[in-house]
C-alpha positions as CSV (number, residue, x, y, z in Angstrom):
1,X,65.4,-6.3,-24.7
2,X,68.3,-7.3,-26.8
3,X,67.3,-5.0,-29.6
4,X,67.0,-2.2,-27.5
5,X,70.7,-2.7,-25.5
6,X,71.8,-3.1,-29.0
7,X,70.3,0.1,-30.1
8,X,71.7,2.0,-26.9
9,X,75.3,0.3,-27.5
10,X,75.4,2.5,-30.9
11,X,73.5,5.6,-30.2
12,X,76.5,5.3,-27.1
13,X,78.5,4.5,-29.4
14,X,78.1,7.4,-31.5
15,X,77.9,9.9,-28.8
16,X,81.3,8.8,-27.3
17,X,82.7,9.3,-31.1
18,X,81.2,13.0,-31.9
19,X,82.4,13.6,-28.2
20,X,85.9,12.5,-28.9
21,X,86.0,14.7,-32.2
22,X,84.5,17.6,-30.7
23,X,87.3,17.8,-27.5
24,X,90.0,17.4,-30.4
25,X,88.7,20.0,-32.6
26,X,90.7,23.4,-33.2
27,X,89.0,26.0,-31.4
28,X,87.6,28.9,-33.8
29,X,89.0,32.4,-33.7
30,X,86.4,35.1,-35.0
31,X,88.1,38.7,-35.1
32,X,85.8,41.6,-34.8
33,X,87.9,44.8,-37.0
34,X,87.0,48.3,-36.6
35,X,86.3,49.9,-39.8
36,X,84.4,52.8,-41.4
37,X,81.8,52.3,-44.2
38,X,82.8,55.2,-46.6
39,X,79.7,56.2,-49.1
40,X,82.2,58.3,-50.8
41,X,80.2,61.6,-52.0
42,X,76.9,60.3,-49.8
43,X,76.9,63.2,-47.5
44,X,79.1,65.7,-48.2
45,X,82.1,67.3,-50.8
46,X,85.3,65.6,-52.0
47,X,86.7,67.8,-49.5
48,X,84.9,66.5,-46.6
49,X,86.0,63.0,-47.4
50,X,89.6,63.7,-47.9
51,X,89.5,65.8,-44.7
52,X,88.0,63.0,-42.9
53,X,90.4,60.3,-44.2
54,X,93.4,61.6,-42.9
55,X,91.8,63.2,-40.2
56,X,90.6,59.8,-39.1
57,X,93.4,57.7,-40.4
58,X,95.6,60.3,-38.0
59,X,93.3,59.0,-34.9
60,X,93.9,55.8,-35.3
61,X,97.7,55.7,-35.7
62,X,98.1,57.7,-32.4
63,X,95.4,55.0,-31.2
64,X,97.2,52.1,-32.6
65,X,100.6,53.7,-30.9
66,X,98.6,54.1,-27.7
67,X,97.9,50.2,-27.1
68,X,101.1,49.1,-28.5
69,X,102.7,48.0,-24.9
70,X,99.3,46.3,-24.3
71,X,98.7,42.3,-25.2
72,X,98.2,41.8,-29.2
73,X,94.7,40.7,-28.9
74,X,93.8,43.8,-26.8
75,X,95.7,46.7,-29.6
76,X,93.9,48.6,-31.3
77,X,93.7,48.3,-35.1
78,X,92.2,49.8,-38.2
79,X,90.6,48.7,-41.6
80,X,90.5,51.0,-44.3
81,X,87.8,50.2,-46.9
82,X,90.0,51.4,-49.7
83,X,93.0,52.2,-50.6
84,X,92.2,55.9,-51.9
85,X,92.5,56.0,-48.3
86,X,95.9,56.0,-48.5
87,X,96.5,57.7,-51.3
88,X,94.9,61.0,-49.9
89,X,97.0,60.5,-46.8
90,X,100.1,60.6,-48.7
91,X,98.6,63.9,-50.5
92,X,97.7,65.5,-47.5
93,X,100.2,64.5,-44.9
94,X,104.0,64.9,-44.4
95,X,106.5,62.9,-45.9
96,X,106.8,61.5,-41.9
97,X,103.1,61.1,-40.9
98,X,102.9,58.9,-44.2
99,X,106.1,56.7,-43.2
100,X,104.2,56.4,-40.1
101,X,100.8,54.9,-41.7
102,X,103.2,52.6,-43.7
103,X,105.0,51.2,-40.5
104,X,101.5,50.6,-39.0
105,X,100.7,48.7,-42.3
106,X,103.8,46.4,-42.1
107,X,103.0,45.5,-38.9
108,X,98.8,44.8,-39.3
109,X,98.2,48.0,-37.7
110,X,96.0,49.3,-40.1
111,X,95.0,47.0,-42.7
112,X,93.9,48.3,-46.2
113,X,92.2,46.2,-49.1
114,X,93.9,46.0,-52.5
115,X,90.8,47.6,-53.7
116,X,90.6,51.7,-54.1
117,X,86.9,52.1,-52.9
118,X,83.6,50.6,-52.3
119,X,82.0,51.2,-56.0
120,X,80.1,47.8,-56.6
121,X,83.0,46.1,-58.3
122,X,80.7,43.4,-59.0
123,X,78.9,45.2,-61.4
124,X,82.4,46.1,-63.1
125,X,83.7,45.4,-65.9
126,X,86.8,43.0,-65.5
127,X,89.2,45.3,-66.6
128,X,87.7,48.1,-64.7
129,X,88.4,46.0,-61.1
130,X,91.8,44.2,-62.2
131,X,93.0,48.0,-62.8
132,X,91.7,49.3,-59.2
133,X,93.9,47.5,-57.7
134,X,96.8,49.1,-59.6
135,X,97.5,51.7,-56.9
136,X,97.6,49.4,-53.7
137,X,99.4,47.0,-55.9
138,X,101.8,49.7,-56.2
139,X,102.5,50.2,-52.4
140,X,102.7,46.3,-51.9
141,X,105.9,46.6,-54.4
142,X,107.5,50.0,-53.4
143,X,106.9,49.6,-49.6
144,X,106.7,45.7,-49.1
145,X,103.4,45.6,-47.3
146,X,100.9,42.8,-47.5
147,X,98.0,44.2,-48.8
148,X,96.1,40.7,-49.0
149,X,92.5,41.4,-48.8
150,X,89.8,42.8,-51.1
151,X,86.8,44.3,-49.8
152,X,83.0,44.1,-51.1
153,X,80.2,45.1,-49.8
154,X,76.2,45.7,-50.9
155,X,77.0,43.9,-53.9
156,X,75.0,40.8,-54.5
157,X,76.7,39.7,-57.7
158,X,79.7,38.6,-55.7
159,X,79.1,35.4,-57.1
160,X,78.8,36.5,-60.7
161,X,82.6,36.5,-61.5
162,X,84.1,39.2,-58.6
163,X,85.8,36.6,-56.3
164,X,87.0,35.0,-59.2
165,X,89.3,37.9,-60.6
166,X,90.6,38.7,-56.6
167,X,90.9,34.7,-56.2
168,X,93.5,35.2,-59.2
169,X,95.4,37.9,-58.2
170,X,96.2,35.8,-54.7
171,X,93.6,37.7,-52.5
172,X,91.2,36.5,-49.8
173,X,87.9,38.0,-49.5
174,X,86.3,39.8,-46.7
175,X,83.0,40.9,-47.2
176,X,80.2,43.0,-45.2
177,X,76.7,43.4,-45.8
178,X,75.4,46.7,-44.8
179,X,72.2,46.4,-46.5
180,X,69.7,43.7,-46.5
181,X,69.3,41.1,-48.8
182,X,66.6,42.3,-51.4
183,X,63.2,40.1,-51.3
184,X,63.3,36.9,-53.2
């Protein structure tokens, strides 16, 4: 009997102790962003894509203006998957509609990795990725945006050296798998 009050005085014990960790535990955030996966040439022209960059990139800045009185957890925003992106913006839009996308960026808007496209950068050679990021790299220094983030995606050599080479550049990673895992 003693043995068993024993054993129920710890397994109590223990309960009131995860309990007391649990209730003082940070609550978790998880943010759900609203992107588009660009297979850039997968089903149509150069054209097309440029057309449907700024064309959607100009959807979601009027968007984005459109909640702006709302809460900050109910605004809209945007992730770009590259920073070619915003490039083609720039070449396609006025001098005003781009000083508009690069407001939204300063204030986390639109949100655009420091990477130019989804192209497997795992399967890069170092050199290759460190000078992708040239051009958003450039708009971080001209325009004084945080462009923080890298982007992957598909890519199951991630751990083969990729997060390495954004790790020292200062980046955190967001990745998205879009296809599954192959077989092991």
């Amino acid at each position: 009997m003693k043995k068993r009050q024993h054993v129920l005085r710890k397994l109590l014990t223990g309960f009131l102790l995860l309990l007391t960790i649990s209730l003082n535990a940070q609550p978790k955030k998880i943010y759900l962003a609203n992107d588009d996966h660009t297979d850039y040439m997968w089903t149509g022209d150069e054209e097309t894509y440029k057309k449907a960059f700024s064309e959607m990139l100009d959807y979601y800045i009027k968007l984005n203006d459109s909640t702006a009185h709302l809460p900050y957890n109910q605004q809209n925003k945007w992730n770009c998957d590259g920073s070619y992106w915003v490039y083609n913006y720039r070449e396609t839009r006025t001098p005003a509609q781009f000083a508009q996308l690069i407001r939204q960026m300063k204030e986390g808007k639109i949100t655009v990795p420091l990477n130019s496209m989804i192209v497997l950068l795992g399967a890069a050679p170092a050199e290759a990725t460190l000078r992708d990021m040239y051009y958003a790299g450039s708009l971080k220094r001209k325009y004084d945006v945080d462009i923080s983030l890298a982007l992957n995606m598909e890519d199951q050599v991630l751990p083969l050296g990729l997060s390495s080479l954004w790790a020292g550049v200062g980046l955190n990673i967001r990745g998205k798998a879009c296809a599954p895992a192959p077989p092991k």
